[in-house]
C-alpha positions as CSV (number, residue, x, y, z in Angstrom):
1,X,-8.4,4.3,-29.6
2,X,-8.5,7.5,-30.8
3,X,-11.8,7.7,-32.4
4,X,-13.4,6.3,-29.2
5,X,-11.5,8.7,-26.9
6,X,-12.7,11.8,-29.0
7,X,-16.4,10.3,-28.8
8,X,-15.8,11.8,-25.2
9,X,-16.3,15.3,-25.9
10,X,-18.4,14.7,-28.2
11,X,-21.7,14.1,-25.4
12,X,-24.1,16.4,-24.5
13,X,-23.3,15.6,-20.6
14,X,-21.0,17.9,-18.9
15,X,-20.7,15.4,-15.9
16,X,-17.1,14.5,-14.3
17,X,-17.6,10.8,-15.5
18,X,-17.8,12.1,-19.2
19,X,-14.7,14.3,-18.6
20,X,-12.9,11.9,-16.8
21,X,-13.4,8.9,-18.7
22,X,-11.5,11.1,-21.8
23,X,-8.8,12.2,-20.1
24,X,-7.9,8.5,-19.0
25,X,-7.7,7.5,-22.3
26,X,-5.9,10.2,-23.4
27,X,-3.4,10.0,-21.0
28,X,-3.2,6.4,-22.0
29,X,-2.6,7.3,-25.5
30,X,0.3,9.8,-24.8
31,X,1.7,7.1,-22.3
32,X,1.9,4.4,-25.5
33,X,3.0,7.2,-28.1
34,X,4.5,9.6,-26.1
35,X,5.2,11.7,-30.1
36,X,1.6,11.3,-30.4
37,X,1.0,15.1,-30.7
38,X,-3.0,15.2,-31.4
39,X,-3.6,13.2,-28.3
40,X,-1.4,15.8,-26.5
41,X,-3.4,18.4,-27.4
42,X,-6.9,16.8,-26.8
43,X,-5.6,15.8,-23.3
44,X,-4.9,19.8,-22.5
45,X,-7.9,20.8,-24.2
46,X,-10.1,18.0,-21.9
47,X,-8.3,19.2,-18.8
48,X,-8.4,22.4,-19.2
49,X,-12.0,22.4,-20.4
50,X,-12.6,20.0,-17.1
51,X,-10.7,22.9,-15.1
52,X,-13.0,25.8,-16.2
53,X,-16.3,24.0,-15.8
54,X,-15.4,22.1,-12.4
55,X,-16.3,18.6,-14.4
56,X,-12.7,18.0,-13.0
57,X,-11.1,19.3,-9.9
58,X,-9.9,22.5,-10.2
59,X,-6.8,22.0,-8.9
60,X,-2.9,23.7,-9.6
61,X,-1.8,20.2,-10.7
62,X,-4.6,20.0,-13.3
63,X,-4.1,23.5,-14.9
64,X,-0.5,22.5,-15.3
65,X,-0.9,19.2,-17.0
66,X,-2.9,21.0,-19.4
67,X,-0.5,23.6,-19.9
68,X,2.7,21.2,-20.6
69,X,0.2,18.8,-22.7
70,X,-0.4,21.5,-25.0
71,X,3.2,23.0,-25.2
72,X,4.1,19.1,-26.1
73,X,1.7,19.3,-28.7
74,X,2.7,22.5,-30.3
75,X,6.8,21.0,-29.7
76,X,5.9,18.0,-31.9
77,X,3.5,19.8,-34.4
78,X,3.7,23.5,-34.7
79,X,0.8,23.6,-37.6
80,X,-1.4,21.0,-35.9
81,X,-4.8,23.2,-35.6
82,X,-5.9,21.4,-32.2
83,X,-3.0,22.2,-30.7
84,X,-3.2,25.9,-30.9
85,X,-7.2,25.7,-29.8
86,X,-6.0,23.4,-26.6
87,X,-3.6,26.3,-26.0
88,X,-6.6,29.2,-26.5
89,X,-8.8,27.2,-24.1
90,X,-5.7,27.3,-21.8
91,X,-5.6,31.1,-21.4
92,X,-9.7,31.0,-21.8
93,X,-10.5,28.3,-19.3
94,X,-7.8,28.4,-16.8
95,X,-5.8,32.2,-16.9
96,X,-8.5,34.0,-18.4
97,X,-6.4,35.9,-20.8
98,X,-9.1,36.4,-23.4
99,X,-6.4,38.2,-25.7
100,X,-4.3,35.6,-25.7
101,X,-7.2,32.8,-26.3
102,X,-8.4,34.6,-29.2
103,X,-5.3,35.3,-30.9
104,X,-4.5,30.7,-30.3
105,X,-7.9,30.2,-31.8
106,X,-7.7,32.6,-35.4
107,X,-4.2,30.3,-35.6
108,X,-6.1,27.6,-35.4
109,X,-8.4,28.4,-38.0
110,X,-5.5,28.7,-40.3
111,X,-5.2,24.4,-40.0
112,X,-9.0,23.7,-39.2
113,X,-10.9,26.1,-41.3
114,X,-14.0,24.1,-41.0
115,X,-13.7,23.1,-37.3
116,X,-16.8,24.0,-35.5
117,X,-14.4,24.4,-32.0
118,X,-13.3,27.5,-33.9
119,X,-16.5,29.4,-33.7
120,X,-17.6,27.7,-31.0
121,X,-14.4,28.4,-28.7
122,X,-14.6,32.5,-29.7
123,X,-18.3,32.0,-28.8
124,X,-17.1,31.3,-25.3
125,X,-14.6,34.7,-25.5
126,X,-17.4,36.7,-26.9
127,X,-20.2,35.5,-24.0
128,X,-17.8,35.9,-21.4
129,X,-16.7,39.4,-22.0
130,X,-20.6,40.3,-22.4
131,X,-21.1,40.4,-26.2
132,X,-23.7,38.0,-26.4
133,X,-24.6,39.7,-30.1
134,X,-21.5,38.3,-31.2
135,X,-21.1,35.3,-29.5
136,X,-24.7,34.5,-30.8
137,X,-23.2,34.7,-34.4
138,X,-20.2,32.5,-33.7
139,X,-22.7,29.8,-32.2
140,X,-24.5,30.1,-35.6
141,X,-21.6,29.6,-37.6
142,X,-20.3,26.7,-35.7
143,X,-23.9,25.3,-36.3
144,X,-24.2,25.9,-40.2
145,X,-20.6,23.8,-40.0
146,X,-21.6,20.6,-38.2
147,X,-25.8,21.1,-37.8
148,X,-26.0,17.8,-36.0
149,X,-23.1,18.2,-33.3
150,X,-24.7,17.6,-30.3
151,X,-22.7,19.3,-28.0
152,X,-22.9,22.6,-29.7
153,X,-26.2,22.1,-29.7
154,X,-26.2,22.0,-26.3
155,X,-23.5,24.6,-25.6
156,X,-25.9,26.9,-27.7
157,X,-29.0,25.7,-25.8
158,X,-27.3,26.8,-22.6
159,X,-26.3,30.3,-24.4
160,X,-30.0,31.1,-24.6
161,X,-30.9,30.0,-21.3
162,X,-28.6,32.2,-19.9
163,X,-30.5,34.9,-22.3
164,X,-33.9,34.1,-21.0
165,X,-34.4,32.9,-23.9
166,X,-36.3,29.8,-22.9
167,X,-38.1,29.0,-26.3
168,X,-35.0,29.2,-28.7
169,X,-33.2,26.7,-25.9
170,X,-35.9,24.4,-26.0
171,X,-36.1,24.2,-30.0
172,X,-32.2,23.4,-29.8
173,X,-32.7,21.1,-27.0
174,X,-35.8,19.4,-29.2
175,X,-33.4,19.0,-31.6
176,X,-30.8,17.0,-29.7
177,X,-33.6,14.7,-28.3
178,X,-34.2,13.9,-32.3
179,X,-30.9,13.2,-32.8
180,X,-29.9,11.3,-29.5
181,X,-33.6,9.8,-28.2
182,X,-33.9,10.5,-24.2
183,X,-31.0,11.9,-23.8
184,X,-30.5,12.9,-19.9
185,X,-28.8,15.8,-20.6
186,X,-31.7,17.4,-22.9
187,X,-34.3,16.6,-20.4
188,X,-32.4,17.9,-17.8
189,X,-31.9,21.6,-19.3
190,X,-35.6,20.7,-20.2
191,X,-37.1,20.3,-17.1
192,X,-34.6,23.3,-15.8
193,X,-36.6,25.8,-18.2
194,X,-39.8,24.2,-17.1
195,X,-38.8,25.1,-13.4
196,X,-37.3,29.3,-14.6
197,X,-40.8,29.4,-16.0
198,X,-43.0,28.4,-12.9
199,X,-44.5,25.0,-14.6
200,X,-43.6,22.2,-12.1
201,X,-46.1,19.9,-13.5
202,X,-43.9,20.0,-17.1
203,X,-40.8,19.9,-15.2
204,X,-41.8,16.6,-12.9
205,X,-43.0,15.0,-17.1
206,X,-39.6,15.6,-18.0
207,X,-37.5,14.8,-15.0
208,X,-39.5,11.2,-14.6
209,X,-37.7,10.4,-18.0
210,X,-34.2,11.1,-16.1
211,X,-32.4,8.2,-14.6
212,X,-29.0,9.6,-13.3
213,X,-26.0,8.1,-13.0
214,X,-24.2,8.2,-9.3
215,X,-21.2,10.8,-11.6
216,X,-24.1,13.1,-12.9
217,X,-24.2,15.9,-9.5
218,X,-26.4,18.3,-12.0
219,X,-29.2,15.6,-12.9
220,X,-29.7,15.0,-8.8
221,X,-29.4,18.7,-7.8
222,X,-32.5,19.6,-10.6
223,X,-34.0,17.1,-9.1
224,X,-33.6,17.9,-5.7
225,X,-34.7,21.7,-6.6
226,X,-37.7,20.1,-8.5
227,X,-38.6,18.4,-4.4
228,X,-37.8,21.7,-3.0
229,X,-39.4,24.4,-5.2
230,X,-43.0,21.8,-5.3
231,X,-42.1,21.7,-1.1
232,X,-42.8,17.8,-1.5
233,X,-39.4,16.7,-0.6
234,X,-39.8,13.6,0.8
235,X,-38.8,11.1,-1.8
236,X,-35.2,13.0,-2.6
237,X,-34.3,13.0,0.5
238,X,-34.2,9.1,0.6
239,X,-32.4,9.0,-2.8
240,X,-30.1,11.3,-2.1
241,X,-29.2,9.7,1.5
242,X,-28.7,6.2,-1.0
243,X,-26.5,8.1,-3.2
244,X,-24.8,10.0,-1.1
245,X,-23.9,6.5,1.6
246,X,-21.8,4.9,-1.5
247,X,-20.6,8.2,-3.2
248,X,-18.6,8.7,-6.3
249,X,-14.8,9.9,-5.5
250,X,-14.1,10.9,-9.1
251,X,-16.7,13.6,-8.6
252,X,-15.0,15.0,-5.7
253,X,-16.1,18.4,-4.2
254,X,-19.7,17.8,-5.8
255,X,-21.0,15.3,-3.4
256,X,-20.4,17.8,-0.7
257,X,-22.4,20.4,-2.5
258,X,-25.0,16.9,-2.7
259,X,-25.0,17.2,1.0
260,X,-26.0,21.3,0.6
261,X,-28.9,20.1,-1.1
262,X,-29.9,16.9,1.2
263,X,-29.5,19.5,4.0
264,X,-31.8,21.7,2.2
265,X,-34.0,19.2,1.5
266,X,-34.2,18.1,5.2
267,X,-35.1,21.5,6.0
268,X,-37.9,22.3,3.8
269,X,-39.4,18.8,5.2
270,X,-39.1,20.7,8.5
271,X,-36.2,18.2,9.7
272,X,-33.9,21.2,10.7
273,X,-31.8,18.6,13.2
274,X,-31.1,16.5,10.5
275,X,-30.5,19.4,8.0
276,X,-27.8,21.1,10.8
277,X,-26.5,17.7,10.7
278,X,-25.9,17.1,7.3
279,X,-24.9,20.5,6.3
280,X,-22.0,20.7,9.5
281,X,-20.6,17.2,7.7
282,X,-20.9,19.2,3.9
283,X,-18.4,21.8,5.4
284,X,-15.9,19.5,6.9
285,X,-15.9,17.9,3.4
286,X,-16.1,20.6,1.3
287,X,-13.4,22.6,3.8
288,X,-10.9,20.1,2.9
289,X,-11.3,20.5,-0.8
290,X,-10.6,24.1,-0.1
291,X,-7.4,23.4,0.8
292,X,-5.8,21.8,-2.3
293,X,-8.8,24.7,-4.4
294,X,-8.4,27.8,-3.0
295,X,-9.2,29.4,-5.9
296,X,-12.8,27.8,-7.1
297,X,-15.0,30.2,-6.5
298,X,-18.0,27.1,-6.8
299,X,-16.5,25.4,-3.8
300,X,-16.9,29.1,-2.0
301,X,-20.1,29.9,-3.4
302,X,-21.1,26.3,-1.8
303,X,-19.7,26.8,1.6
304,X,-20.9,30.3,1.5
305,X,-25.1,28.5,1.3
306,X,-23.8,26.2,4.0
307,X,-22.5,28.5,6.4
308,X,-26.0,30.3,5.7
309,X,-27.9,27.3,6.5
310,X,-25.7,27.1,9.9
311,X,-26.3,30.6,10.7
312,X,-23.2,31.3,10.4
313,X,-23.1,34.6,9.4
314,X,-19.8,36.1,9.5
315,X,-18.1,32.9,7.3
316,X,-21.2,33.5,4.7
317,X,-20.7,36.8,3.8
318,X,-16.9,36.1,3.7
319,X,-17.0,33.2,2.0
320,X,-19.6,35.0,-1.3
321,X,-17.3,37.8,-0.8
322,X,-14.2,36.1,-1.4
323,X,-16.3,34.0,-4.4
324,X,-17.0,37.7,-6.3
325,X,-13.4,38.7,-5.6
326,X,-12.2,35.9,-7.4
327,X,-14.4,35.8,-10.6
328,X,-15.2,39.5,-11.2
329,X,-17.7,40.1,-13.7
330,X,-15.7,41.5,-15.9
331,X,-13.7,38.3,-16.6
332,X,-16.8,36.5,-17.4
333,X,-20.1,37.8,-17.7
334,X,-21.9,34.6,-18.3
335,X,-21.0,32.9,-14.7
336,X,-19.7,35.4,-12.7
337,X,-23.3,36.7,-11.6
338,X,-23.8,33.1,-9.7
339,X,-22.0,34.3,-7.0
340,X,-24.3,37.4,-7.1
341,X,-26.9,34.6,-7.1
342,X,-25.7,32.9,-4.2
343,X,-25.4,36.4,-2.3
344,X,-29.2,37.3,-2.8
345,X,-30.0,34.0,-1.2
346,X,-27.6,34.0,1.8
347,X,-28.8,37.7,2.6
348,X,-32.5,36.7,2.0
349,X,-31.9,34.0,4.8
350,X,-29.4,35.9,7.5
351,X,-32.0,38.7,7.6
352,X,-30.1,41.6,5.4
353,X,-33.0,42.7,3.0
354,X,-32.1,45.2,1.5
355,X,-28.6,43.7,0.3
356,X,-30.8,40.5,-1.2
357,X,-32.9,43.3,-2.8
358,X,-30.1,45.0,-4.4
359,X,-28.5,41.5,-5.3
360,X,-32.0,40.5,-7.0
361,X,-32.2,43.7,-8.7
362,X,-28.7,43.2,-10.4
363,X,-29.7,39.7,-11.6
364,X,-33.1,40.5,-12.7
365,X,-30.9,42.7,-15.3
366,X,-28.6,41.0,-16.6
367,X,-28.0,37.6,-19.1
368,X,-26.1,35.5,-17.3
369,X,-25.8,31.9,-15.6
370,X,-27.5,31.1,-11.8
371,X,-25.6,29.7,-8.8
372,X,-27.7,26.4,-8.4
373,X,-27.9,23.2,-10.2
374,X,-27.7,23.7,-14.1
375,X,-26.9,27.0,-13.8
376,X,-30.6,28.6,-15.2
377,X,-30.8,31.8,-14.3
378,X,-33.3,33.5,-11.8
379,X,-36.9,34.7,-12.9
380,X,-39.4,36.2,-11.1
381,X,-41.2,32.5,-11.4
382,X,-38.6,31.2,-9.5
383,X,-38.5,34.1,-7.3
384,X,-42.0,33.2,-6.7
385,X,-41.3,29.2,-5.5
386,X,-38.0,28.9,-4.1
387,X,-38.3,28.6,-0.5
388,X,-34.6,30.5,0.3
389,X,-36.7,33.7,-0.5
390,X,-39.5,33.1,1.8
391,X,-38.2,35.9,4.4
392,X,-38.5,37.7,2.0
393,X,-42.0,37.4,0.8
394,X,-44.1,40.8,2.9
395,X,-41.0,42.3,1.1
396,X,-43.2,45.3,-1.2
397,X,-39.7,45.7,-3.5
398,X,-38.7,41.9,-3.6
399,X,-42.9,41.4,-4.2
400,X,-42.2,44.1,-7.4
401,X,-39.5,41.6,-8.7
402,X,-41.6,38.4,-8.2
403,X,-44.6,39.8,-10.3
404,X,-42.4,41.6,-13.0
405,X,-41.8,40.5,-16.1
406,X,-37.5,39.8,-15.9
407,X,-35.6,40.5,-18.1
408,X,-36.1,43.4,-20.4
């Protein structure tokens, strides 16, 4: 059992079906060997993993279940290196105490000295806290270890993307697609890059090679922004309407922020009844979710777009507010700036230029992560196409960021 649970983490995917089809067996395998102290630990590091990326639902019961797996684990083996890493991605993933992370993961090294989640895990530290020089060099020397690992390829893929640095993501993601032949994932990030760089034409190649599955909310959404961005949305708002009658439970939250993009979709097709519609039954959903996740500053940064969409104005600024509150920048440079993302576009669209201006400008700057579907940053390409900026396109400052060059 074991060898097929760990194939879990090994895909490229970062989908809820991928994270949640590990943690069952794992928690199967602690259930049958309850002394079983390697399954412990891979079960906290899954959940807690799951936790920080919103592949599972963020929830108080889920960051404890990773907590006492990993204190189980360290109980039964004290100098069992994945152990101490589940207990760094712990404070990483779900605390955020960086200190304490680092100080789980050189322990670790001690037992798995030629582990690539070493370098790979102080990768994470290093982006977050905004030294992308030396998480670079950690990425690297998790790669000379294990050259073929397709998830750090892909974890290093996504590094550069949030660099801008679109043609050293693409040679990594070229090589996954050697290694594992169509692989959605790949084309995905593929297509993503295509769309940050303005080519829609190389983005539609890529995308027709996609066939997601109903638990893969980050395939649909780059294909819903692919219908929006080329204003030809038509054909995803049937598909997603198909999906999104039978949806996946396991993905929770995630088909609400589907029905943001449905509603968006709608919209763009000049349906705005039907897009009020759709987004009013996204909140009650995603409102609910709130409840038992009043911490996930995604699920706010979603509801913050909705409210926008419903001119809501007061509950969108409060909502984006209450996002950047939660996830300063300084606890994580990488992702933190999405809810900067999400700001521009909910100020482009309630009629508060210059606050979209200043929220551009800040983006335009900076490495980091985007608020919408994979998480590719904004250009001045996409500046240029997506249709949440069209208010602002007599704009002479926002037309200065949409012809310059990103960034420096």
């Amino acid at each position: 059992m074991l060898t097929f649970v760990v194939a879990y983490t090994l895909k490229t995917q970062n989908t809820p079906a991928n994270y949640l089809g590990a943690q069952k067996y794992f928690r199967e395998a602690v259930r049958l060997d309850p002394k079983f102290a390697l399954a412990w630990a891979l079960l906290s590091y899954v959940d807690a993993r799951g936790y920080h990326t919103t592949n599972l639902q963020p929830t108080a019961a889920l960051r404890e279940e990773a907590r006492q797996a990993f204190e189980t684990a360290l109980a039964l083996d004290l100098n069992l290196g994945e152990a101490w890493v589940a207990k760094g991605y712990y404070h990483y993933g779900c605390v955020n105490d960086f200190e304490t992370a680092v100080r789980c993961y050189e322990q670790a090294r001690k037992f798995l000295p030629n582990s690539t989640l070493i370098p790979q895990s102080l990768a994470f530290v290093a982006r977050d806290r905004g030294q992308w020089e030396r998480a670079e060099s950690y990425f690297n020397e998790a790669e000379r270890l294990d050259p073929r690992n397709v998830s750090l390829l892909t974890r290093h893929a996504q590094f550069y993307i949030a660099l801008r640095r679109f043609p050293e993501a693409v040679r990594k993601l070229d090589l996954i697609l050697e290694i594992v032949p169509n692989d959605t994932d790949a084309l995905v990030e593929k297509a993503a890059i295509a769309q940050a760089q303005g080519d829609l034409p190389a983005a539609a190649t890529f995308l027709a090679q996609v066939q997601p599955a109903a638990g893969d909310p980050t395939a649909w959404e780059t294909l819903a922004y692919q219908a929006i961005l080329g204003r030809r949305p038509a054909e995803i708002i049937s598909r997603l309407k198909e999906l999104l009658a039978r949806p996946d439970p396991d993905v929770g939250y995630l088909n609400g922020e589907l029905r943001f993009w449905l509603g968006w979709a709608q919209e763009v097709a000049g349906d705005h009844i039907a897009a009020q519609e759709t987004w009013r039954e996204a909140r009650t959903e995603l409102e609910t979710f709130l409840k038992e996740q009043p911490d996930n500053w995604s699920l706010l940064g979603d509801l913050a777009l909705i409210a926008a969409g419903l001119r809501d104005k007061v509950a969108a600024f409060t909502l984006v507010d209450r996002a950047i509150a939660l996830h300063p920048i300084e606890n994580d440079a990488a992702n933190s700036p999405q809810s900067i993302d999400i700001l521009a576009r909910i100020a482009a669209r309630l009629g508060e230029p210059d606050r979209a201006i200043a929220a551009l400008q800040k983006i335009l700057s900076i490495p980091c992560n985007g608020g919408l579907a994979t998480g590719v940053p904004l250009t001045p390409a996409l500046l240029r196409l997506d249709p949440m900026f069209d208010p602002l396109r007599n704009d002479s400052h926002f037309q200065k960021l949409a012809n310059s060059s990103g960034l420096k």
